[in-house]
N, C-alpha and C positions, 0 to 999 in steps of 0.2 A: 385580722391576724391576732390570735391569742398566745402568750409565749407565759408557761407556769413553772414555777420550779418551788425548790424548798431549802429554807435557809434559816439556819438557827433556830431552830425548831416552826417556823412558820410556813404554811400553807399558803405563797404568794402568785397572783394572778393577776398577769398583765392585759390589759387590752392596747393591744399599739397604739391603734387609729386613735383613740379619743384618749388615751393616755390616762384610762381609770384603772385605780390600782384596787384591790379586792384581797383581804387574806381570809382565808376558809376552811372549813374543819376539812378532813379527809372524805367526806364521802361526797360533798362537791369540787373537790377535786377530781377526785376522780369520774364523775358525770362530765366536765367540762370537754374533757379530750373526745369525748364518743357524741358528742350533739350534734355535730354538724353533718356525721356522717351515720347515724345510726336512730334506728327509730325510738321512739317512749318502748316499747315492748322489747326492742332488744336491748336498749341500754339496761330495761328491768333483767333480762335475761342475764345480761352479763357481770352484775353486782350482787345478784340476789344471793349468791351463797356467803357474800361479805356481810353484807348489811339487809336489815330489814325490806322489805317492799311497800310500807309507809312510808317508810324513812327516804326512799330512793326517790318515792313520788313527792315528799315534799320538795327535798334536791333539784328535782328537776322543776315544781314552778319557782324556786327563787332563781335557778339559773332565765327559764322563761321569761321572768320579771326584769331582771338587768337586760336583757338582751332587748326586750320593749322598748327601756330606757335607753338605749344604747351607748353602754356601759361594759357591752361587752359585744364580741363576734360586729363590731362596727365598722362601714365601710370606710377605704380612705377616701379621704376630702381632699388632700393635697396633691395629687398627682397631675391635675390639670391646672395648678396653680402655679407649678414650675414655667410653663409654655408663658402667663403674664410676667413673670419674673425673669425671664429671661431677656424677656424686648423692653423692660423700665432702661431710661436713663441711667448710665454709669455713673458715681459720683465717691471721691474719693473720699471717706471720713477718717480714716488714719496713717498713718506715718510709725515707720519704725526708721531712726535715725540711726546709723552705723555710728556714732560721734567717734569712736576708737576702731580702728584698725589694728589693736596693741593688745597686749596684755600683760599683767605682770605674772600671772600665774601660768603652771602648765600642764591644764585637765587632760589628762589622760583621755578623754571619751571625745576632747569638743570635737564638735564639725567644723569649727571656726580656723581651726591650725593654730594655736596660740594668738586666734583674735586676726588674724592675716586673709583668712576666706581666700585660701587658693591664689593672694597676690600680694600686695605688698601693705610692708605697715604703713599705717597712715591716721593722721588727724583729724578732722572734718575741721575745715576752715567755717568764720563766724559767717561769712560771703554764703558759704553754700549753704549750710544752716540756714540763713534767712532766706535765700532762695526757694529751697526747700517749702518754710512758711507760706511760703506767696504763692508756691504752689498747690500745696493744700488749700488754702484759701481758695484760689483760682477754683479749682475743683470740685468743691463740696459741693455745690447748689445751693438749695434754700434750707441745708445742712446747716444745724449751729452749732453743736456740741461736738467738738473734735477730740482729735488724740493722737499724741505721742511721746512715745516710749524715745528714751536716752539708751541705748544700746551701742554693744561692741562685740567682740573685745571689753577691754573694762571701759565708761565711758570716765568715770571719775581721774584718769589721765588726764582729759581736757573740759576739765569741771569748769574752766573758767570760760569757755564757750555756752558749755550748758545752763550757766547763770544767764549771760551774755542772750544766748537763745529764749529764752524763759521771757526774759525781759520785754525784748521785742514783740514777741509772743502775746504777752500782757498788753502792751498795747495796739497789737491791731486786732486784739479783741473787742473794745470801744470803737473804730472806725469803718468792722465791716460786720458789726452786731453778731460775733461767732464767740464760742467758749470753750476755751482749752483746758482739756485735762490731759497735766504731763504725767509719766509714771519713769521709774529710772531701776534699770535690774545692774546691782553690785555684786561682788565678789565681795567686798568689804577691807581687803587692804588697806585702801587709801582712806577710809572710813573716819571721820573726827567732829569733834563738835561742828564745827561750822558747816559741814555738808549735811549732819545732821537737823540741824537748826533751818539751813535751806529748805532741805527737804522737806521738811513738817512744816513748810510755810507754801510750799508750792507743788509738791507731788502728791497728788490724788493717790498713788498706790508704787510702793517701793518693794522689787523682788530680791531675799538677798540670799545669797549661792552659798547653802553648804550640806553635805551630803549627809548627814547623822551622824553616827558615834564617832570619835578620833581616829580610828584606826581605818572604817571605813573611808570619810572623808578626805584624810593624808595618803590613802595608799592611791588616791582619783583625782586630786586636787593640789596638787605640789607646788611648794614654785620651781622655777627651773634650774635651782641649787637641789632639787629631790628633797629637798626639809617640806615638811607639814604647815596647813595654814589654819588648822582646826583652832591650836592655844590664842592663836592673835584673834580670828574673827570672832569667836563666839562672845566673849565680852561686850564687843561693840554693839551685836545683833542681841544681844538681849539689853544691854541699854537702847539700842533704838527703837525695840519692839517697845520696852515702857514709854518712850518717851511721845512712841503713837496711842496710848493706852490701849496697844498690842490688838490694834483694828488699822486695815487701810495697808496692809503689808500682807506677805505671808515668805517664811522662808521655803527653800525652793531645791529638792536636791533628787539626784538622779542615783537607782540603784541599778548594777550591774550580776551580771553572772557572779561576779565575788561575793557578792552579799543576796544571796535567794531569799534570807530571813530578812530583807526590810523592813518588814513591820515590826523591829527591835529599834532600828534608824527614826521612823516616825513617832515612837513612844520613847525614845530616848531625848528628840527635839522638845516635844511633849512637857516631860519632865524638866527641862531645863527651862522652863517657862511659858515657851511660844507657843499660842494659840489659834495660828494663819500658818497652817503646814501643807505644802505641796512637795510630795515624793516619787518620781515620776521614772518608768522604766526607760534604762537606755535603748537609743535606736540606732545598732549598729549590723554592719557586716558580717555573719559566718565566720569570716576569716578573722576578724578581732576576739582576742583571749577573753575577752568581759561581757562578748555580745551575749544576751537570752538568746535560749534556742528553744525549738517546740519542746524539747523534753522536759524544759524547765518549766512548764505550764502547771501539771500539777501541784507541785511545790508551793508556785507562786497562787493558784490558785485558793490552797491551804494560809497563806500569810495574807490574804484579799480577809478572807473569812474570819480569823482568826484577828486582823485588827478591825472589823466589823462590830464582833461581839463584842470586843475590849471597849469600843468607842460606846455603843452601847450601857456596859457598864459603868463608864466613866458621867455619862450623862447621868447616870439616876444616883450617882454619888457627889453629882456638882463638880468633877474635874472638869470640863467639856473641852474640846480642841476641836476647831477644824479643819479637815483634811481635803483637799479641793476636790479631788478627784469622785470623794462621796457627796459633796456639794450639791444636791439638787431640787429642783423647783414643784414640787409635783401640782401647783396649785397654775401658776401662771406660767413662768417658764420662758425660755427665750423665745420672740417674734419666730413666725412660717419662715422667714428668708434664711432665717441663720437655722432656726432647725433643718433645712431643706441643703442648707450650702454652708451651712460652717463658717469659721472664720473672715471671708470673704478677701483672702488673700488673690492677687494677680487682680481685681477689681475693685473695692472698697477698702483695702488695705494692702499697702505699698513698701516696700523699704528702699533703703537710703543708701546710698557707697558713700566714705566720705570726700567724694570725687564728684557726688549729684547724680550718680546716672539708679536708676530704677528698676527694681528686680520686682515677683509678684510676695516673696518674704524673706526674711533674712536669709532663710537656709538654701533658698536658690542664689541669692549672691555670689558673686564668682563664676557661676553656670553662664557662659555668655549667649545657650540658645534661648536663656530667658532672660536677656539683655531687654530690655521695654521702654528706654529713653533716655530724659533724662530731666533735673529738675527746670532747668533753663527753657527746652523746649517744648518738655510735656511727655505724653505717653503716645512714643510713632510706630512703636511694635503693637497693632491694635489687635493683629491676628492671638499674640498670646493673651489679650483681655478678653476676647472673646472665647477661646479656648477654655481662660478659667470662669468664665462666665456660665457656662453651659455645664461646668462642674458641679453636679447635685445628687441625692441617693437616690433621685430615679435612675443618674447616667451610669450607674457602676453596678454591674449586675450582680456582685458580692452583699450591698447593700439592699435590693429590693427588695431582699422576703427575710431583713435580718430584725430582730425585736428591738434592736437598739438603737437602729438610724435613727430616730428622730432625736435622741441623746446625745450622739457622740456625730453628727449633719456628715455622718462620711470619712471621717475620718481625716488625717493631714495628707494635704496635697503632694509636698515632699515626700514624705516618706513613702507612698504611694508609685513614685515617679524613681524616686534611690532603690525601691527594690524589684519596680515591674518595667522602670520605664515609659510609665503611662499615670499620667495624675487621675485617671480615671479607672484604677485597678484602688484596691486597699493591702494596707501592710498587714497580714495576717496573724502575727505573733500580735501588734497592735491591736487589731479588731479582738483577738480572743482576748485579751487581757479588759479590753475597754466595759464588753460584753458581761465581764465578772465584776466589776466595778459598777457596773450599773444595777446588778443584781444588787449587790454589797449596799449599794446606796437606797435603793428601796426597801429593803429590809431596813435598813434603820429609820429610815421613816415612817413606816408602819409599827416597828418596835413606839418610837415615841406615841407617837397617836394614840397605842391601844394603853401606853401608860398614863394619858393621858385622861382617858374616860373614866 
């Protein structure tokens, strides 16, 4: 599968399968779409009044040439490597801990309900918390390198657990030769030196919630007096971003139907110093006044583009910022299994209640037909592991013939399930937005490179 398009002024050409990326004048462009279906003499036939018939026959041996290489028109290699991947051993490598059932804020968008997840507020006790531990542990295999995320609601309510867990954590690291890396996603409230200080001593990676400019942010992110939380956190988020020498973080914020012009919100974080920006569309309902709708694609797709080229320019001017979502690997890349399946949610990645019992990720939490245990016992709902087991962009026939599966491994389970009912459908507002983004992100990598030469 070859998938081509044009993007700030460049002539980009994908090859899916081997993931070589190609930018090219126009007249190989144009040969690439008629090769596979059309002869040397018609492809000459059908360009000749454009270009040369030298010119077309050279076109066609460097297309010839990549394709020897297979560099281009390359078959897939991974489709029967799903069928071994499917029968490995399960083995759990992360953990998202609910630590808060609470919140002190009250986002407008979350899914969480004010941090409640459809039931009741609640603490994670240090008892479950370590349970938890031992259960990961239990579960990994001959896994060393674990993870977990400090999540809620806000978890910084019950910081003194999370020290408390950490602790623990540390040392049954020494006794069953494993290595934990924690990460902890804030709202930034309750934000101070000492969690700061914490944090930069023991979180591998800290996410902190806020939406871009003031107005944007406060009209989504309130607390539940309706006042704004923009004037309190940003201070702290840009002390803490220095205090990480603004690596090992990235802040973290969601745009809605109100704000279509986002890419003012990711240049406005930008400016304000932070250089680990994640801006990420909401995933809501129809029926909710913020939700994107298909009409908004255009729009959004113009602000994809449009902070492309700005980032672009900011590189060859030395501002540089990065933005997660154009984040990409073109050289190595993530491992066949996560390309294939993603996140590995419902199987290699678990969350937490802070009551101990196990969802396949946070956002099913609450769903009790993906109830799957509990930390004390283990995982006795095996029908839903397997179920997300078997979740890969071979299983979704949205994904088969799309250019982007091997990028975006299918896309999220939830959302998939929240709007088809089926974790094995994809959310299409999602996919088309992912699909621009990946474009957006090869273009700049190709931008750099050829600045490069």
């Amino acid at each position: 599968m070859v998938h081509q398009y044009k993007n700030n002024g460049y002539n980009i050409v994908l090859d899916v399968n081997s993931g070589a990326i190609h930018v090219v004048d126009d007249l190989v462009y144009d040969v690439i779409p008629l090769w596979e279906t059309h002869s040397k003499e018609e492809i000459i036939e059908k360009l000749k009044d454009t270009y040369a018939e030298a010119e077309i026959a050279e076109a066609m041996e460097e297309v010839a040439s990549l394709e020897q290489d297979e560099a281009l028109f390359t078959k897939d290699q991974y489709e029967d490597y799903v069928i071994d991947f499917k029968k490995r051993p399960t083995v759990v490598k992360a953990l998202c801990l609910h630590i808060a059932h609470d919140c002190n804020l009250a986002c407008r968008y979350c899914f969480a309900e004010e941090g409640e997840y459809h039931g009741r507020r609640a603490l994670m006790s240090y008892e479950v918390g370590k349970a938890a531990l031992d259960f990961l542990i239990a579960n990994s295999g001959s896994r060393r390198n674990l993870e977990v995320d400090f999540f809620g609601g806000e978890p910084t309510l019950n910081f003194q657990v999370v020290k408390d867990l950490v602790a623990y954590g540390r040392e049954q690291e020494k006794l069953h030769d494993k290595n934990f890396r924690f990460t902890l996603t804030t709202n930034g409230v309750l934000l101070n030196d000492e969690i700061m200080e914490f944090a930069n001593k023991e979180m591998a990676n800290v996410v902190l919630s806020i939406d871009g400019r003031k107005e944007v942010n406060d009209r989504m992110r309130p607390f539940r007096n309706g006042s704004g939380s923009y004037d309190l956190i940003v201070p702290k988020f840009q002390k803490f971003a220095e205090s990480r020498k603004q690596t090992n973080y990235y802040v973290r914020g969601t745009f809605t139907h109100h704000n279509l012009d986002f890419a003012k919100d990711v240049l406005h974080l930008a400016d304000l110093g932070f250089k680990q920006i994640s801006v990420e569309p909401v995933v809501a309902q129809d029926t909710d006044d913020y939700a994107i709708r298909e009409e908004d694609l255009p729009q959004l797709f113009e602000e994809y583009d449009n902070l492309a080229a700005e980032m672009v320019r900011r590189h060859k001017s030395g501002e540089d910022f990065n933005f997660f979502h154009f984040m990409i690997d073109l050289e190595g890349g993530p491992c066949v299994a996560k390309r294939l399946s993603g996140c590995g949610s419902g199987t290699e990645y678990l969350a937490v209640t802070p009551w101990g019992d196990l969802y396949p990720c946070h956002q099913f939490v609450g769903n009790e037909k993906f109830y799957m245990g509990n930390v004390t016992e283990g995982v006795t709902n095996t029908q839903i592991r397997d179920e997300f087991k078997s979740c890969n962009v071979y299983a979704k026939e949205k994904c088969r013939e799309c250019f982007a599966r091997f990028y975006c491994s299918g896309g999220c389970a939830a959302n998939s399930y929240n709007f088809h009912g089926d974790i094995h459908n994809a959310y299409d507002v999602g996919c088309a937005l992912q699909k621009k983004r990946v474009e957006c992100a090869i273009m700049i990598k190709a931008a750099e490179a050829l600045e490069e030469e």
